[in-house]
C-alpha positions in Angstrom: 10.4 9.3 -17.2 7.5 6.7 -16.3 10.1 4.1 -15.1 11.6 6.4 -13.0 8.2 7.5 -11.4 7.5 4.1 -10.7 11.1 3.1 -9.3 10.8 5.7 -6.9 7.6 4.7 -6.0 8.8 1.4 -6.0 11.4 2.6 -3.3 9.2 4.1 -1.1 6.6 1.0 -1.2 9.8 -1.4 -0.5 10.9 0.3 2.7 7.7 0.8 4.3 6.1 -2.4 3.5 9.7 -4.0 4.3 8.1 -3.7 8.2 5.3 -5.7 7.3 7.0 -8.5 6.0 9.1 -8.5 9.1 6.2 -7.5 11.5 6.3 -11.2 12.7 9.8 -10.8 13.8 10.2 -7.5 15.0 7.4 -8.5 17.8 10.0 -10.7 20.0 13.1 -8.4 18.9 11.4 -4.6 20.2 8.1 -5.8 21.7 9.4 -8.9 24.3 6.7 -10.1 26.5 5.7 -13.5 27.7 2.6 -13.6 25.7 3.8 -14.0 21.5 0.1 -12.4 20.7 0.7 -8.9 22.6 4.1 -8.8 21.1 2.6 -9.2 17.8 -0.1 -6.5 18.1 2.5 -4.5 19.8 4.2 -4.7 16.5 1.6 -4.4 13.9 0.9 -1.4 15.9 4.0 0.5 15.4 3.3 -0.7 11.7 -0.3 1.0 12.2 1.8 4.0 13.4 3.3 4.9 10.2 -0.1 4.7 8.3 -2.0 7.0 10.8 0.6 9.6 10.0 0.5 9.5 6.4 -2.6 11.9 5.7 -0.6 14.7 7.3 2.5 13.9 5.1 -0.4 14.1 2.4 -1.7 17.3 3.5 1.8 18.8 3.8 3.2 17.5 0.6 -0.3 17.6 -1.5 -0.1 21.1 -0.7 3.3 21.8 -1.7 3.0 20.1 -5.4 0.0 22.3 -6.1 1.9 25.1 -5.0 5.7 24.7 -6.5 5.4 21.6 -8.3 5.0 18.0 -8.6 8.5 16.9 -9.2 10.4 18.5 -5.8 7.5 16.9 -3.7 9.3 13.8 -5.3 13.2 14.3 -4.5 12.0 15.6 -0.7 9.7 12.4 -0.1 12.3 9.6 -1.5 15.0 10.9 0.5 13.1 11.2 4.1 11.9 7.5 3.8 15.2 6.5 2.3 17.1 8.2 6.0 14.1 6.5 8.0 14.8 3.0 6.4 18.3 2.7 6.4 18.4 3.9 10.2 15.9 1.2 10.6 18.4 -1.2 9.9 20.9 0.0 12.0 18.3 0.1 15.4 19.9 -1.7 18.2 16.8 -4.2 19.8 15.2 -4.4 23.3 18.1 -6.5 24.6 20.7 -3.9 24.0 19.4 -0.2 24.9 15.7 -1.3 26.5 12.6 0.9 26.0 14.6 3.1 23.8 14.4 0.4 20.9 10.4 0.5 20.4 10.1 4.4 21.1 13.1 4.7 17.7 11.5 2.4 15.9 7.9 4.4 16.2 9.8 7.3 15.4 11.1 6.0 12.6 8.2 4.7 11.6 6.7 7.9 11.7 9.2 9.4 9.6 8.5 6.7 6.7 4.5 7.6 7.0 5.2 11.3 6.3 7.4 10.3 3.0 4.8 7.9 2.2 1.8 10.6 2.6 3.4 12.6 0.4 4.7 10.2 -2.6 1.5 7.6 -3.1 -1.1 9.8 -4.6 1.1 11.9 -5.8 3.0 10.2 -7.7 -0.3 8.5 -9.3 -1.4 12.3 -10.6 2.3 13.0 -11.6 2.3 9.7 -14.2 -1.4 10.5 -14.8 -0.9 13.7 -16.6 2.1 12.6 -18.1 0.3 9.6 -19.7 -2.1 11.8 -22.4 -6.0 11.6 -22.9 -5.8 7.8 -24.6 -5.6 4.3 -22.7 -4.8 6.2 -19.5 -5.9 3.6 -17.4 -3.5 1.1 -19.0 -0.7 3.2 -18.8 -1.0 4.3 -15.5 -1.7 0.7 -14.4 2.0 -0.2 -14.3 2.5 2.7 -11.1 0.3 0.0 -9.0 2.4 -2.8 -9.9 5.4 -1.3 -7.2 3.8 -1.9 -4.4 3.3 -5.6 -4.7 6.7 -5.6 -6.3 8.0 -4.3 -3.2 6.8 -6.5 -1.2 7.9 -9.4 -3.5 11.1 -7.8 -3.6 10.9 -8.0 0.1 9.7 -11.0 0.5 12.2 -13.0 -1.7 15.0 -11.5 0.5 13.8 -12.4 3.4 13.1 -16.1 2.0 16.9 -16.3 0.8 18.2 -15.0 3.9 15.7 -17.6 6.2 17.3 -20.3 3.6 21.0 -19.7 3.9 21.1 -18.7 7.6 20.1 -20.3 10.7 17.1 -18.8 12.7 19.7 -17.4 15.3 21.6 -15.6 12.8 18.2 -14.3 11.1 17.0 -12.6 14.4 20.7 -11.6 15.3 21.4 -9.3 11.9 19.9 -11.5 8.8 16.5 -8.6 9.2 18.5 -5.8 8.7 19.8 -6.3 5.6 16.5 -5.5 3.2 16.8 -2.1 5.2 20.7 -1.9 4.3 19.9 -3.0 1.0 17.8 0.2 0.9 20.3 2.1 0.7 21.7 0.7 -3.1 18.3 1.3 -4.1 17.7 4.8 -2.9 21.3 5.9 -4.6 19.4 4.6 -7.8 16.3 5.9 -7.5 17.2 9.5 -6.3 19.8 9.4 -9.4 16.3 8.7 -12.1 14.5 11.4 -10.2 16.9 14.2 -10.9 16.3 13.2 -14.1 12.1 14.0 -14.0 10.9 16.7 -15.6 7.5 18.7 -14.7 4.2 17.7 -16.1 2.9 19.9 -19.1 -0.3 20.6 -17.1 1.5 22.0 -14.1 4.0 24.1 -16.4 0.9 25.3 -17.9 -1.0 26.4 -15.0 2.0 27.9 -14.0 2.2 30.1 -17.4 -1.3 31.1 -17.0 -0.9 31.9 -13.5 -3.9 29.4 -12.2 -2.4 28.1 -9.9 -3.9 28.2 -6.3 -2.4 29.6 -3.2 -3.9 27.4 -0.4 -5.3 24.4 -2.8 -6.4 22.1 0.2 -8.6 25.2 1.5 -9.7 25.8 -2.0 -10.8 21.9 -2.1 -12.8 21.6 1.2 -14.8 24.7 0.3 -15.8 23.7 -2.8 -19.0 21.0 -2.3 -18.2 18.9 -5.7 -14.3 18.7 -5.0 -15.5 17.7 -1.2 -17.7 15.3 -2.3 -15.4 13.7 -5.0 -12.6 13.7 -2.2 -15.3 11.8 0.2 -15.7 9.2 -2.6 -12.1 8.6 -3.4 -11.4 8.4 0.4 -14.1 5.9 1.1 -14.7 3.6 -2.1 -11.6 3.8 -4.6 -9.0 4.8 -1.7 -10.0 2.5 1.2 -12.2 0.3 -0.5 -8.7 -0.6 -2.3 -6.3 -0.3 0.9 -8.4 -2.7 2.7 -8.0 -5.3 -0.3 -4.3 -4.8 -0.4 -4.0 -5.3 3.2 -6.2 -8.1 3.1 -4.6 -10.0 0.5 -1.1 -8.7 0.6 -0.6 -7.8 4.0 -2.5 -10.0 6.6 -2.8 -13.4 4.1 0.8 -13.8 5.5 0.4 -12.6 8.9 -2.4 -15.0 9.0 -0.5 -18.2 7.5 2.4 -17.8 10.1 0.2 -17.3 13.4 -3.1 -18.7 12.8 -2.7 -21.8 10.4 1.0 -21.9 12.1 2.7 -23.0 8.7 6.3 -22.4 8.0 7.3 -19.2 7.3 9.5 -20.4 4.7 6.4 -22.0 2.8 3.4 -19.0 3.4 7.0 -16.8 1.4 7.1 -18.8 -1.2 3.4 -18.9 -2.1 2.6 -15.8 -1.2 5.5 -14.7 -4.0 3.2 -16.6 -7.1 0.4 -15.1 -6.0 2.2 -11.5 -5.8 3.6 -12.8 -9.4 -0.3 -13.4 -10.5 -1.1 -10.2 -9.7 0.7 -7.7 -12.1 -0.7 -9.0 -15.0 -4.4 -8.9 -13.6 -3.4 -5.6 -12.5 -2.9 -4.2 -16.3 -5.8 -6.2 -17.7 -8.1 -4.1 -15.1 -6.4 -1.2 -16.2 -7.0 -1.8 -19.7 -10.6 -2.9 -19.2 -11.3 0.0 -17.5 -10.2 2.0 -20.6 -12.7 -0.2 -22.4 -15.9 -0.3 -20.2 -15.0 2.5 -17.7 -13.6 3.0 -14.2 -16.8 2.2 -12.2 -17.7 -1.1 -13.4 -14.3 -2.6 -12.9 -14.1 -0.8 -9.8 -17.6 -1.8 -8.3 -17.1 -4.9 -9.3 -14.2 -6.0 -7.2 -15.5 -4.1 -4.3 -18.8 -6.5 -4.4 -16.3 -9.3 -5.1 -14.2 -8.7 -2.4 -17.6 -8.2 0.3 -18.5 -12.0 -1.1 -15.3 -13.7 -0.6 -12.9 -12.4 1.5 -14.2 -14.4 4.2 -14.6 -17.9 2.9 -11.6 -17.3 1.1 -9.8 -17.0 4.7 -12.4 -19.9 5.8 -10.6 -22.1 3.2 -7.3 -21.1 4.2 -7.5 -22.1 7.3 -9.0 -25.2 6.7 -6.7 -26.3 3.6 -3.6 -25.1 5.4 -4.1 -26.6 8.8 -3.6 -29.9 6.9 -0.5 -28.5 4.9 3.0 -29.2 5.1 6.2 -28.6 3.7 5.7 -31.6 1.9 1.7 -31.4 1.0 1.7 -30.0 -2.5 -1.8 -30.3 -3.4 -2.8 -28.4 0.1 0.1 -25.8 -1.7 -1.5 -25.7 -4.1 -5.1 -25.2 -3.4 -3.6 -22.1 -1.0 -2.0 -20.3 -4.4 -5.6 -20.7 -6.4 -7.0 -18.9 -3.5 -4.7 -16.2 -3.1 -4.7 -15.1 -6.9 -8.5 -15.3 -6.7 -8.3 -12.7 -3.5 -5.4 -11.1 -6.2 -7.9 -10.9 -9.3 -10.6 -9.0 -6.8 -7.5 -6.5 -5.6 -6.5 -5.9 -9.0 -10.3 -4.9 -10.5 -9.6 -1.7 -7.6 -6.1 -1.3 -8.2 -6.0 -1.4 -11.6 -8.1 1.5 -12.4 -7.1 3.5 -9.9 -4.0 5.6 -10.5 -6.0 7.3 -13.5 -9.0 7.5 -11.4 -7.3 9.4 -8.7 -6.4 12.3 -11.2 -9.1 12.5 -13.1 -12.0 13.1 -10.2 -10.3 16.6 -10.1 -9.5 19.8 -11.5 -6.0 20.3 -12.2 -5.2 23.6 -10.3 -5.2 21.7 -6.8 -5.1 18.4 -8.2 -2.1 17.0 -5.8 -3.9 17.9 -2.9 -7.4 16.6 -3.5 -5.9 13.4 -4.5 -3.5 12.7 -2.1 -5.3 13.5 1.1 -8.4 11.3 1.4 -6.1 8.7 -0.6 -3.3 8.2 2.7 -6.7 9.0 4.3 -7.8 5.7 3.4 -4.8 4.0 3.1 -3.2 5.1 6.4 -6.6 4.9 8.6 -8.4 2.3 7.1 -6.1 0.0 5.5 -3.2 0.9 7.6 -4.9 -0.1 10.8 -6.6 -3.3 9.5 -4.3 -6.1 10.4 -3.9 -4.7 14.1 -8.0 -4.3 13.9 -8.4 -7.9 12.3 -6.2 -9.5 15.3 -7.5 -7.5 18.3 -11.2 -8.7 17.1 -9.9 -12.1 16.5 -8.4 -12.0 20.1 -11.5 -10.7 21.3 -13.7 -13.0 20.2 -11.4 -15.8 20.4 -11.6 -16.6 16.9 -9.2 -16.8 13.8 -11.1 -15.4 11.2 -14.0 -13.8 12.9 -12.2 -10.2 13.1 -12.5 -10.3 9.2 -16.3 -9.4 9.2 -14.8 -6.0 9.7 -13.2 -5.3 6.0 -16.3 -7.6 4.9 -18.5 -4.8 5.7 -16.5 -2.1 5.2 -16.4 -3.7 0.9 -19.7 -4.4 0.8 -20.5 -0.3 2.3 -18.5 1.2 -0.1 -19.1 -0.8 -3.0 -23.3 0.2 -2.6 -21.6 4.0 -2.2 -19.5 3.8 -5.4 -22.3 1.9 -7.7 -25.0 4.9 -6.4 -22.4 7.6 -6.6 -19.3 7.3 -8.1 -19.1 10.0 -11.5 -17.5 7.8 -14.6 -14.4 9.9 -15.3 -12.2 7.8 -18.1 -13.5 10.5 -20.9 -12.6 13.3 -18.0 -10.0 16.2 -19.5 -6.8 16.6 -17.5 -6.5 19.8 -18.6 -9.0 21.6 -17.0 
């Protein structure tokens, strides 16, 4: 039941991160223009486009697994990102039907950010009250592990294809096929879903009759839920996005446009430090189960204010020395991107179990999974496109980064003053 939770999950993380892996690419293909930086923004926006969209996704959705049940949220959400992806792959470019191109693309794009609203956050209170009253945040620490497994799923595809065909058979059709390859998966996944069975607290409440008719109402009028959502959105939920982008997401951007290494070389070590992080994922998840959520949690947000910058600092000075053939540069580059991985996972790791247990289980889906894509999709979401316009701006490589800086170092003071310690929290009630 848990590995087909997380497969899905899995799925839906694949596809839509699939676009950021490729966001380098799609800039020339959808986005022509005779300057490579406003093709690249141009890009990285339509990425931004799917995030933005994903709160309403969560408010729709969120909404719907309070009110009928966590488990159809699921077969809904995996299907609509699965029909977005695959048509992804099939999308003729610029050159062949003109402005058409970008404005499908966005759509689809948009399409992906509803199914995504709806399945991250959900999906984490789903596994969460499957996963008992004991160790929860080391079982639920496995559901984090799929979205950096998508994107080294991704990520090694691309790699293989860039290896075995030449550049103009890459940007002809070799892109498309981690969106055809979609298709496989979703077969797979939607198969292990039909399988899922509801959560005992939601067949409970549903037994007892407690279960609310317009949850996300319920939520926003009640001061302690709105206050607990504010948290969530601001230090758990975006505090965490802004890590992931910043050491998932834009680490690669930045090593194939700033530093200007190979692309074949910023894949291949951005796939050990991916590989680094599940591990240091679990261990947080466990500690957490030891010492409590906010320590871990605070912890990395402080870590990740301190060093995200000199970390990128480094980076660009190691790699702009680095070569296909400079394996110490390599890999002084891979100790600092499992460092930026170890501060990711002390938010990540904790914060599946965290997401349920903040709230009360009657609108539970709704509370979690709002100010969650919230986060995600306005904060995180929008960070690389943020990151580069300031770095434009200011005609610097790394100055734009002050932004997620002080956004970590906010939210970390918020969450050490306010964050509730919830690992002892009942599910039940």
């Amino acid at each position: 039941m848990a590995i087909a939770a997380c497969f899905g999950t899995f799925l839906e993380w694949y596809d839509f991160l699939t676009f950021a892996t490729l966001a380098v690419v799609f800039g020339p293909l959808f986005f022509p223009s005779n300057d490579p930086s406003a093709g690249l923004l141009a890009s990285l926006a339509t990425f931004g486009v799917g995030m933005v969209v994903r709160p309403i996704g969560a408010a729709i959705f969120g909404s719907i697994g309070d009110r009928i049940g966590r488990r159809p949220v699921f077969m809904i959400t995996i299907t609509l990102m699965g029909f977005a992806t695959v048509c992804v792959g099939f999308l003729p470019t610029y050159s062949h039907i003109g402005i058409w191109a970008p404005i499908l693309l966005v759509g689809l794009r948009l399409l992906q950010g509803l199914s995504a609203g709806g399945e991250i956050g959900g999906s984490a209170v789903y596994l969460t009250e499957h996963a008992g009253d004991s160790n929860r945040g080391f079982k639920t620490s496995f559901l984090q592990l799929m979205g950096p497994l998508g994107i080294l799923v991704s990520t090694l595809q691309i790699a293989l294809l860039q290896h075995y065909l030449t550049q103009d058979e890459f940007l002809s059709w070799g892109w498309r096929v981690p969106f055809w390859v979609s298709l496989i998966l979703l077969l797979v996944a939607f198969k292990a879903r039909m399988a899922l069975e509801e959560t005992p607290i939601y067949l409970q409440l549903s037994k007892t009759e407690a279960r609310s008719k317009n949850p996300l109402r319920d939520n926003l009028k009640d001061p302690e839920t709105r206050k607990r959502m504010f948290l969530l959105f601001f230090c758990i939920s975006a505090g965490g996005a802004v890590l992931f982008f910043c050491v998932q997401v834009y680490t690669s951007i930045f090593l194939k446009t700033s530093v200007k290494l190979a692309p074949q070389l910023v894949d291949q070590l951005s796939v050990y430090a991916t590989i680094a992080l599940f591990p240091l994922t679990i261990l947080s998840g466990w500690l957490s189960d030891r010492i409590g959520r906010k320590p871990v949690i605070v912890s990395g947000l402080i870590l990740g204010a301190a060093f995200t910058l000199p970390a990128f600092y480094l980076l660009q000075e190691i790699g702009g020395k680095a070569d296909s053939a400079s394996a110490n540069q390599s890999i002084f580059i891979v100790i600092i991107l499992i460092g930026l991985s170890a501060i990711l996972a002390l938010v990540v790791g904790p914060q599946t179990a965290l997401l349920a247990e903040l709230f009360p289980a009657k609108t539970r889906n709704s509370a979690a999974t709002l100010p969650h894509n919230l986060a995600a999709g306005w904060i995180g979401g929008l960070l690389p496109l943020i990151v580069t316009w300031l770095n434009r701006e200011w005609a610097s490589d790394v100055a734009g980064l002050c932004y997620p800086t002080i956004f970590l170092a906010t939210s970390g003071v918020v969450a050490l003053l306010y964050l509730p310690e919830t690992r002892n929290n009942s599910l039940q009630k």
